[in-house]
N, C-alpha and C positions, 0 to 999 in steps of 0.2 A: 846688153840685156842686164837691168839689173834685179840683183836677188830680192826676191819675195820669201818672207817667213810670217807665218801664220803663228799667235799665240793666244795662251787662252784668255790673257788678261790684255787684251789687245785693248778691252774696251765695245766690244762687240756682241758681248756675251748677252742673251735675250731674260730681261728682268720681269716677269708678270707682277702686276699690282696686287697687295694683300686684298684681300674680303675685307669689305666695313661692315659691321654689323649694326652700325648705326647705336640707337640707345638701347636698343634688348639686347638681350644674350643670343648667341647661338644655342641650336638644340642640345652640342655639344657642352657647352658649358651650364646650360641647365641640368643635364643628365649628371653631370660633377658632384655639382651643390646637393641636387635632390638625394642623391646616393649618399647622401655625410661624409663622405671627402674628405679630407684637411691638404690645402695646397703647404708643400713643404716651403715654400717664401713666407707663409703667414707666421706672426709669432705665435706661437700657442696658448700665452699666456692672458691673449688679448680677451677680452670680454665680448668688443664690440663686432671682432669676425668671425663669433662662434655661434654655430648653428639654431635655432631651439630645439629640433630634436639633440643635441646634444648637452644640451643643459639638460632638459628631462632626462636623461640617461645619465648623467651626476648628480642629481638630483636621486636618484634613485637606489644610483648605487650605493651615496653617503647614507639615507636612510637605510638602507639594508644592514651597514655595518654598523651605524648607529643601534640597529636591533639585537642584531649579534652579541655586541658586546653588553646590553643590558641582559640579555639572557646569560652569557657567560658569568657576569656579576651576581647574579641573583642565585646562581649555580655552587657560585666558590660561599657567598654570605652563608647559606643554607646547609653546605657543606663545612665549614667551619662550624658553625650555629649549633652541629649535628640539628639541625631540624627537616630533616630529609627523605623522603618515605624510603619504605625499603622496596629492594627490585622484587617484584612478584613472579616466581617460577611455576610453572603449573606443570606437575611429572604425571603423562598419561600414558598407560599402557596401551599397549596393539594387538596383544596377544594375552589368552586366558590363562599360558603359563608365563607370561613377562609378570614380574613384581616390582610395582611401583614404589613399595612401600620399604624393602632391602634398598632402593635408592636413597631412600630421605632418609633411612637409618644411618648410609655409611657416609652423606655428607651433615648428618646430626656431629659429628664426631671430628669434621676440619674445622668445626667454627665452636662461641658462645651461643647458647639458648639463649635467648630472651624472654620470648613470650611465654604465660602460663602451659604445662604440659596440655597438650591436645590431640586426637587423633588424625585429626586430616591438616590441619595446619602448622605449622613452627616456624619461628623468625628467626635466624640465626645472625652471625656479626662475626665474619671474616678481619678478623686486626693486621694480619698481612697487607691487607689490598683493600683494608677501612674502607668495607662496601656491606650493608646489611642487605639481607634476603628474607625472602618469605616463600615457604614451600608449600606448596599444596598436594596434598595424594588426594587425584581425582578420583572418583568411581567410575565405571564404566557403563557409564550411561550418558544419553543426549543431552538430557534438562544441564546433569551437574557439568558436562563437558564443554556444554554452550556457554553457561557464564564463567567458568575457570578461563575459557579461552580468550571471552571477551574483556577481561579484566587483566590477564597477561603480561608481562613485558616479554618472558620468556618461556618457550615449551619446551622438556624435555619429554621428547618420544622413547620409550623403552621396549624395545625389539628383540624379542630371543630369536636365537640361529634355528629357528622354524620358522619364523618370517612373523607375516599378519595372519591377522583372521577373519573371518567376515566382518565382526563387530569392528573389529582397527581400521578397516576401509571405509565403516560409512565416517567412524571419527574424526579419520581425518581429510574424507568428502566436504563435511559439513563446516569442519574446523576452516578449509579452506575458502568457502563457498562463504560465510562469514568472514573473513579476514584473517588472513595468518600474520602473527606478530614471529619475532624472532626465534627461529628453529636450531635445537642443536638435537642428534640422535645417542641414545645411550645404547650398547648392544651388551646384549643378559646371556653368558650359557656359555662363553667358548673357552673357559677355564673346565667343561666339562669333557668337552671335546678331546680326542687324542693330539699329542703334541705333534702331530705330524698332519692334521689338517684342522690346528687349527687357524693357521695364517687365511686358508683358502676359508675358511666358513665365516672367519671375520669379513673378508672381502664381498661374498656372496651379500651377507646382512648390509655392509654400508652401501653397496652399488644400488641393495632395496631402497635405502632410504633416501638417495641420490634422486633414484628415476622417480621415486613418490615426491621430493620437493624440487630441490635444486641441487646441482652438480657443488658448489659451493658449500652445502650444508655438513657444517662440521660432525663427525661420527668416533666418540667414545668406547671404549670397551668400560665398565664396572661390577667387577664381579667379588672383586678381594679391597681390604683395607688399603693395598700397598696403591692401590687405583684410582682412590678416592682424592689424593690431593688435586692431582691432574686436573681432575673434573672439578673439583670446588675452583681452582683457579680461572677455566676456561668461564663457570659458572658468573665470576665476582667481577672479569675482565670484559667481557662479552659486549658490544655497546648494542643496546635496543633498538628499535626503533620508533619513531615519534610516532604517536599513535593521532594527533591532532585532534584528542578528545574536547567536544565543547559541553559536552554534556555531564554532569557532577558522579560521580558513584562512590561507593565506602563498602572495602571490604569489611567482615565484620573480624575485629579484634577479642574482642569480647562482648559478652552477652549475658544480658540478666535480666528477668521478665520479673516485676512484680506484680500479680493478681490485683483486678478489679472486676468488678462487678460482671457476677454471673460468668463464664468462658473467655472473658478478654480480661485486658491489663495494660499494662505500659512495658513497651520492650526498650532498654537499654540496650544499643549498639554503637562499641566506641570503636575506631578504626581511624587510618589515613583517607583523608577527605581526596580524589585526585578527579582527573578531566578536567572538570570548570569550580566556576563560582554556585555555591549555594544560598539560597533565601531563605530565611525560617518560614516564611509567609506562605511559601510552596508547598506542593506536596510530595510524599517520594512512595516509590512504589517497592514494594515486596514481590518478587516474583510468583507466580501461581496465586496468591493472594489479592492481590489488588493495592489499591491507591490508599492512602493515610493520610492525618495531619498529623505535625510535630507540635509536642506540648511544649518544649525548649532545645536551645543547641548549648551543649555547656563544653569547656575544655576538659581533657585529662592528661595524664601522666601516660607516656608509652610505657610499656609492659608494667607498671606498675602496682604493688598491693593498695599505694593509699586509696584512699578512697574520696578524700576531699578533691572537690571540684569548683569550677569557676565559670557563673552563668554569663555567655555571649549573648546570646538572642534570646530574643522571646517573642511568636508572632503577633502582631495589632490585629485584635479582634476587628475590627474594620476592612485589613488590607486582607486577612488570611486565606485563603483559597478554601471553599467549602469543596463537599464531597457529591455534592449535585450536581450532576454531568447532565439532563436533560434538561431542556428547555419548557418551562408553563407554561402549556397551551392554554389559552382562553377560546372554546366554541364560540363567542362572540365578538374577537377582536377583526373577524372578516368585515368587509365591507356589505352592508347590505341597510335596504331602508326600511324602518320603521315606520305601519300604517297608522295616520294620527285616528283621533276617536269618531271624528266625524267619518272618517271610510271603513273605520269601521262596521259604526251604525250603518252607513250607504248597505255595506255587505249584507247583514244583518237583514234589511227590508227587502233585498234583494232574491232570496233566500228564503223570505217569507210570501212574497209573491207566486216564486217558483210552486212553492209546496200546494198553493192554494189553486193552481191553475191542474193540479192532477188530479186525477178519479182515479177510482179504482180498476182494477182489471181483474179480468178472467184466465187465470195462467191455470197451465196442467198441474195435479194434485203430485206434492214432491220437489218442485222447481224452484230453485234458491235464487237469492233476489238477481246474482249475475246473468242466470241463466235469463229472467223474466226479460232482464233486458235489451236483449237480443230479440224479443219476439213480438213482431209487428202489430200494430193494431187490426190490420186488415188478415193476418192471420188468426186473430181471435174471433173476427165475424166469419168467416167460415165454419168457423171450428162448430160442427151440429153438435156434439155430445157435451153438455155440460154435467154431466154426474163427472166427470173425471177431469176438472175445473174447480180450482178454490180460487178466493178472490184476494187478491193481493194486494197492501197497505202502502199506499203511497209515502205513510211517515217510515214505513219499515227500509225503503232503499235509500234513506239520504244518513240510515245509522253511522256510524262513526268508522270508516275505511281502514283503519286499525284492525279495528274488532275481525275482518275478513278475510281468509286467506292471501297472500299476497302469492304470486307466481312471477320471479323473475329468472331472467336470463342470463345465465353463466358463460361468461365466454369460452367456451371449453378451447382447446388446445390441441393440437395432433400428439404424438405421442413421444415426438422430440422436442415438444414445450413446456409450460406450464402454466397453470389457474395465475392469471393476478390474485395477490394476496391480502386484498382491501377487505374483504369478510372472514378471510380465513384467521384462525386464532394460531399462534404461534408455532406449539407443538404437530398442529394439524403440516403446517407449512415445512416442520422440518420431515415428516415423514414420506409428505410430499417428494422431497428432493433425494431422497435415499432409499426410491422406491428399487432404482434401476440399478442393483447388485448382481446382475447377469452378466457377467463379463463380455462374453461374447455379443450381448445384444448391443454394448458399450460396443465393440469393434465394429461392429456391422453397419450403426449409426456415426461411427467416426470417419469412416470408410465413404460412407455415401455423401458427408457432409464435404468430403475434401473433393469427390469424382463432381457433383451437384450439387453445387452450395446454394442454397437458400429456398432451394424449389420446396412447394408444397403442390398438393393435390388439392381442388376444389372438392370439397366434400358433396356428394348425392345425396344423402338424406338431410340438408340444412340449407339455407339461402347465403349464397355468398356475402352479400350486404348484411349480413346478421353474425355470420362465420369473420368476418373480417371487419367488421364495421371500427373496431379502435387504428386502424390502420388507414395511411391518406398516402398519396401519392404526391411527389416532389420532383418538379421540373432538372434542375440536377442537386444531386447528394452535396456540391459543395458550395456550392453560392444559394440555394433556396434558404429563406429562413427560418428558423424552428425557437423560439419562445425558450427559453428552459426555465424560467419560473411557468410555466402553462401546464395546466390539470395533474401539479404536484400532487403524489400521497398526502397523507394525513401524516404520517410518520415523518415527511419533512420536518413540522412543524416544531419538535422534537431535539433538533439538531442544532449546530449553529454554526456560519459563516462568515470567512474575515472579509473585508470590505477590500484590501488588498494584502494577500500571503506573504508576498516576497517582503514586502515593508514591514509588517508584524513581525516578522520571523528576523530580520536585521536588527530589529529594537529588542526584541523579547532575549535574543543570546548574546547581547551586547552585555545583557544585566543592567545591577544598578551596583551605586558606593555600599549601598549597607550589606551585599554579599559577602558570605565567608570566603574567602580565594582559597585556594587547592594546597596542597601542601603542608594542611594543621591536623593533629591529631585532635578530634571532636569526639563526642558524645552525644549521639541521636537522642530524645527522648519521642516516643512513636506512642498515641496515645490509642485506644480501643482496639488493637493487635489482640486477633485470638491465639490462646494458647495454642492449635495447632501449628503454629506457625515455629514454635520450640520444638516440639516433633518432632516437625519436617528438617526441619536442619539441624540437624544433632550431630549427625555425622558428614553430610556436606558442607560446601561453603556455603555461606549468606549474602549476597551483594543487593546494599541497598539500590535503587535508584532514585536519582534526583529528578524532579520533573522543573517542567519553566514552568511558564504564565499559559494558563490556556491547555494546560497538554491531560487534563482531564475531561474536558467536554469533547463530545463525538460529535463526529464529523463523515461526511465519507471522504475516505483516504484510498489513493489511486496508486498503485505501483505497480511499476516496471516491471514484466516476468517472463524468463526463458523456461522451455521444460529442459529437465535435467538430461542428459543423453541415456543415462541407465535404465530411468523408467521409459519401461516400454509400454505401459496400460495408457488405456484414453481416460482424459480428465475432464471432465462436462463442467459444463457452469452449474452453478448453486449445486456442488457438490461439497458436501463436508472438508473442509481441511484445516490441517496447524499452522495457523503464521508465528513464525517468531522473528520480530521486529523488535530492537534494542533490547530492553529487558523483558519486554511483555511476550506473552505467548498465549494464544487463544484458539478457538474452534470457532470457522465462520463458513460463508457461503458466498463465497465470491462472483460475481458474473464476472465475464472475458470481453474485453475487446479490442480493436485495435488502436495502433497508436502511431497517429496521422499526427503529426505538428504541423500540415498545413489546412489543414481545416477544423471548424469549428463545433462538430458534429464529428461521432465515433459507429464505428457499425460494430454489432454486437455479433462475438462470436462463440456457438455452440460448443466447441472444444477449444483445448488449448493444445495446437500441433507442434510435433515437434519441429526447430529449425525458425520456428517466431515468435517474434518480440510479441506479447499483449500487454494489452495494461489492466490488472485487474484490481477492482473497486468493494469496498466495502463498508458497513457501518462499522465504526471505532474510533477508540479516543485519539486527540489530534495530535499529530507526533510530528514536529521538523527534521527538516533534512536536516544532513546525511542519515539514514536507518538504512543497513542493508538486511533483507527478506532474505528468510531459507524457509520451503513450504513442505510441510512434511504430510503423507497420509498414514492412517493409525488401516494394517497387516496382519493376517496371522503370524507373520515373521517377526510384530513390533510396526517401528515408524521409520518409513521410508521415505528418502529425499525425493522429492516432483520435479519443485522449480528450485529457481533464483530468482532473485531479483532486490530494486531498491524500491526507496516511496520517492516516487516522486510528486505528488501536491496533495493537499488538502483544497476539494473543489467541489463541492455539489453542485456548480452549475455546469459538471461536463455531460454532455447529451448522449445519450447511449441508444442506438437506434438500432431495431432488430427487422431487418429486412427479409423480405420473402418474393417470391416470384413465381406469380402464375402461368402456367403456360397454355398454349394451343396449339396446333397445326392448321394449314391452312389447304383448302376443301376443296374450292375454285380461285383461279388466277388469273387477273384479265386484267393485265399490263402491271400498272400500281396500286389497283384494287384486287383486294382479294377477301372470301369468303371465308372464316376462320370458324371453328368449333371445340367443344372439349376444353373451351377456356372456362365456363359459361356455362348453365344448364337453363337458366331460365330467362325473361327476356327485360324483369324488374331490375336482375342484378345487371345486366349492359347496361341499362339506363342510368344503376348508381355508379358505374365505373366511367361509364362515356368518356369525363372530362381528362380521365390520366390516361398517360400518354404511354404510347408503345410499342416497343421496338426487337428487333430481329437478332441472334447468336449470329450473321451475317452482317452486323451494321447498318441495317434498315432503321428509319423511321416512320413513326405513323400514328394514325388518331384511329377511334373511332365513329363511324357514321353512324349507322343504325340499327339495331336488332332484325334478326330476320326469323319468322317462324316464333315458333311456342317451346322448342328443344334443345337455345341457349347458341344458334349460330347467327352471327355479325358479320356484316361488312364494315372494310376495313380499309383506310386510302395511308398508301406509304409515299413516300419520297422519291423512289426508283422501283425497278423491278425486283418483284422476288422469288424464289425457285422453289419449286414444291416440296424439296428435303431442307427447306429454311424453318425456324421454330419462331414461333411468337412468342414474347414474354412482356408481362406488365408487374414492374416493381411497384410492391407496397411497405411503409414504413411505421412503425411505433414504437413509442419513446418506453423502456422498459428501465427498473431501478432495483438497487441491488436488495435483495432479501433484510428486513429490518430484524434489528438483533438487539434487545435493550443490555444496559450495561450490566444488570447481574444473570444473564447469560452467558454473558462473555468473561465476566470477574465473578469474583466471590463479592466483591462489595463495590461501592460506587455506584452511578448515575450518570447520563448521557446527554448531551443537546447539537444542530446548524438548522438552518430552519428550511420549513417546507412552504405549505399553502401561502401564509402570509411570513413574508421573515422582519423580527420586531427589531428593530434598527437601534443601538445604543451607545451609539458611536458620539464621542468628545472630542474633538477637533483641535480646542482650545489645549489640553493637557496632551497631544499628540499621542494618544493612543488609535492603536492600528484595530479597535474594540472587533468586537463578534458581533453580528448580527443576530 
């Protein structure tokens, strides 16, 4: 027997066939490619086996550093150049015994003054760490706190070992609620403190000011000289934050008003120009005051006595931005036709026929020509007594309908609405809206609006078809369509409209070549400035603002709004409040509502609850994004934060629709017909309602059929059955707009315009401007 050996390479071994994948890829090797992969066989340096998503991503990352390093250039030039602004530190107090002002004195003292002596401002120039600053001692107040903050690079908070105060919380609510720039904390008092606590009351003060911003926010003690370096160092080292201003501003450096005519003059404000690019051709605004032209932009010397200067700009009387913000109206630029003379005349003969074909009458002694006509002819041959009959002039009823009382119908409102405002005169309308200072009646109506939103009650003494007649019914809320140029106000007309926002707003802050760019020390010259305006800022800072193209004609302007969690009151629409949006700040009446990005139409809401986004709308000048809102209401306490929020578009054609719903219960029930009452009181108004359509808090639907009786009950056919604890409701809708506000109710000066009725079209294609309507 011979030996048998089994081996693995005998030649036996079972070999299966690869996968062809033929000319495609496998899933697997498409998943590779797709993912940007790089196979380690490929050379890297090949051009032609590298992805496209990979090219764009070096493509992007070279222009990024491409960017980098022209910004770092323009950094060190500038820096060399000395032509460099100085870092703006804004020192605010939190407490009524912190002192802001022993801060700027003892860092007065680690640097060079600069700037002319002043009370709330000084520039100093650290030669250590060749970095200049500019100090501000805010006040403790909102207005000054808001623009100190917003002008920033850096806050110091100054905290005595008693902590805040109420006033330090809303400051630095609001400070935050607006954007915080770079935070460092100063702490005041613990050199008063016994040496034996005072490690623990420094720590008590920075752990405050930790939990108030970030665990990272660095926390000083300054109380003595020997303290002050420390903090001038951290102050001069410190790096800011990019604040990605596109918008121009100037603090003011100095200031010098020469008188003109009558309370105004020309106000000189030189300062570092920073944010963006300026136009002389534009306008810039004064805070609390309003919108201005500039008479030139000239150079000067930082902190310097000379006085000689050098004219850059000068606006062209042609390109200049005027101060007329509203729109002329023409009562005749609507569409309507003119009768020629021949239909006149037709009228005329018409008219005279009329008159010829009547006699006289017999009407009772007393009776005015409205009443006469009402009363039949067969009622006057009856009538035996004529001693108490005069005879009535058939030329006397065709007088002139002017001349006679007129009696129309106000749409009155329930008591959680309001009058439309189309006759109402201004000040009537703002009294209107500030009738309801009953707190409680405020809770009781915020209350009911959140358990029952939208119900109303058919009124009993009025016709539903008269009570609701502006109101129509819509097959559904999001696909029906609603017109939003259809039965505009008159104050449309007024306003004006970009043709497209987003495209306007990409050209208009792109600028142009002949803008001043950021970083030159300039000289404002502001031409019809009233003297209050030196007043007012004597003792605060001054920040000018720059406007673009367009940012003084009104518009209505929509923004994003949260309420604030501290206010606990209810906030009704067209209630009085403070917007303050970039530099402006105003008193307006905003209506609510919500904010659907999927449909085309908004429903209007009664309050503004806490825990939701709304979006609220109002007339004012047209401001591009970014602006972020802080809405403040005027307290016996002072002015208290509401909301938050941003602007998000300038839109007059967003539809604002205020929904209501009637209801009934249902009487008799016989299968999917049922007998319904109490929607209803008479049998004219089913008739006008008939066609909309109506449906059940159980998901029924249904029409209705036909009135029944003289005492407002219907029959009514649904879809399925329904249960006798089921409710009916029939949704009604009208298009409601926000309280009009002309521009010097809202400024001291300026004029407003988007359009309404008709919107007059002025748009240049050819010059690609994004124009107004």
């Amino acid at each position: 027997m011979s030996d048998h050996q089994h081996r693995s390479n005998s030649g036996l071994k079972q070999i299966n066939k690869s996968h062809k994948a033929g000319r495609h890829l496998t899933k697997s090797a498409q998943k590779k490619i797709q993912s940007g992969r790089v196979n380690k066989n490929e050379e890297r340096g090949s051009v032609k086996k590298t992805s496209n998503k990979q090219q764009e991503k070096a493509a992007r990352k070279e222009k990024m550093r491409q960017t980098q390093m022209t910004k770092k250039d323009t950094l060190l030039q500038a820096k060399r150049t000395g032509n460099i602004p100085p870092k703006i530190v804004a020192v605010i107090s939190l407490h009524h015994l912190a002192s802001s002002t022993q801060v700027v004195d003892l860092l007065k003292k680690e640097g060079t003054i600069e700037s002319p002596p002043d009370n709330f401002r000084t520039t100093l120039t650290f030669t250590q760490w060749k970095t200049r600053v500019t100090l501000l001692d805010v006040p403790r107040d909102f207005n000054s706190t808001l623009d100190a903050a917003r002008v920033a690079d850096l806050i110091l908070f100054v905290v005595p070992i008693e902590g805040t105060d109420l006033i330090g919380e809303r400051l630095i609510t609001i400070i935050k609620s607006q954007g915080m720039p770079s935070v460092m904390g100063i702490v005041q008092g613990v050199s008063s403190v016994p040496p034996k606590e005072q490690k623990e009351a420094r720590r008590d003060v920075v752990k405050l000011i930790e939990d108030r911003f970030s665990s990272e926010t660095k926390s000083m003690s300054l109380d003595t000289p020997q303290e002050a370096p420390q903090v001038a160092r951290f102050v001069a080292q410190m790096k800011v934050k990019d604040r990605h201003e596109v918008k121009p501003y100037l603090l003011s450096e100095e200031t010098k008003f020469i008188p003109g005519d009558q309370d105004t003059g020309t106000l000189q404000v030189s300062g570092w120009l920073r944010g963006g690019s300026l136009n002389v051709n534009h306008l810039v605004h004064i805070p609390e005051f309003g919108d201005y032209q500039l008479l030139q932009i000239s150079t000067a010397t930082p902190y310097s006595t000379a006085t000689a200067s050098t004219l850059i700009a000068a606006p062209d009387p042609h390109l200049q931005e005027t101060l007329d913000t509203e729109n002329e109206v023409d009562p005749f630029a609507a569409e309507q036709t003119w009768p020629t003379a021949q239909e006149l005349q037709d009228a005329k003969d018409r008219m005279a026929q009329l008159k010829g074909k009547k006699a006289k009458r017999k009407v009772p002694r007393g009776t005015s020509e409205y009443q006469a006509a009402w009363i039949l002819e067969e009622a006057d041959a009856e009538e035996g007594d004529d001693a108490d009959m005069e005879d009535q002039d058939p030329q006397e009823e065709d007088q002139d309908p002017q001349e006679e009382e007129t009696h129309t119908f106000e749409d009155a409102e329930e008591d959680d609405d309001w009058l439309d405002m189309d006759h109402l005169d201004e000040q009537a309308k703002l009294d209107k809206y500030n009738r309801m200072d009953d707190l409680q009646e405020k809770e009781q109506k915020s209350e009911e609006d959140e358990q029952w939103p939208d119900e109303v009650d058919t009124p009993l003494d009025q016709a539903a078809r008269l009570r609701f007649q502006k109101y129509r019914g819509l097959k559904s809320f999001r696909s029906s369509p609603w017109d939003p140029k259809e039965s505009l106000p008159v104050d449309y007309s007024k306003i004006f409209q970009f043709e497209n926002f987003n495209r306007a707003k990409r050209r208009v802050l792109a600028g142009s070549v002949t803008d001043i760019p950021q970083a030159n020390y300039i000289t404002l010259h502001i031409k019809n400035v009233p003297y209050a305006v030196i007043e007012r800022y004597t003792s605060v800072p001054l920040v000018i603002g720059g406007l673009k193209q367009y940012e003084n004609k009104v518009s209505i302007l929509n923004f994003t709004l949260t309420k604030y969690p501290t206010y606990l009151a209810p906030v009704k629409s067209k209630e009085a409040l403070i917007f303050h949006w970039g530099f402006r700040r105003a008193t307006v009446y905003p209506i609510f509502s919500e904010h659907n990005v999927r449909c085309d139409k908004q429903k209007y809401e009664r309050f503004l609850h806490a825990g939701q986004v709304c979006v609220a709308s109002i007339f004012g000048p047209i401001t591009f994004p970014p602006s972020p809102l802080l809405v403040f209401k005027e307290t016996p306490d002072g002015l208290e934060l509401v909301a938050t929020g941003n602007l998000m578009t300038v839109d007059p054609d967003r539809v604002i629709l205020k929904k209501i719903i009637l209801t009934g219960s249902p009487f008799k029930i016989h299968k999917k017909t049922a007998v319904v009452r109490h929607m209803f009181f008479e049998p004219d108004d089913i008739k006008w309602f008939k066609p909309v359509e109506l449906w059940t808090k159980r998901g029924r639907v249904g029409h209705i059929k036909e009135p029944l009786g003289t005492h407002g009950y219907m029959k009514c056919i649904f879809d399925d059955l329904i249960t006798g604890n089921d409710t009916i409701c029939m949704s009604l809708y009208k298009r409601i707009f926000p309280p009009y506000q002309s521009a010097t109710s809202i400024f001291h000066q300026g004029s407003t315009a988007v359009s309404g009725g008709t919107t007059p079209a002025v748009s240049s294609k050819d010059t690609a401007m994004d124009d107004l309507e």
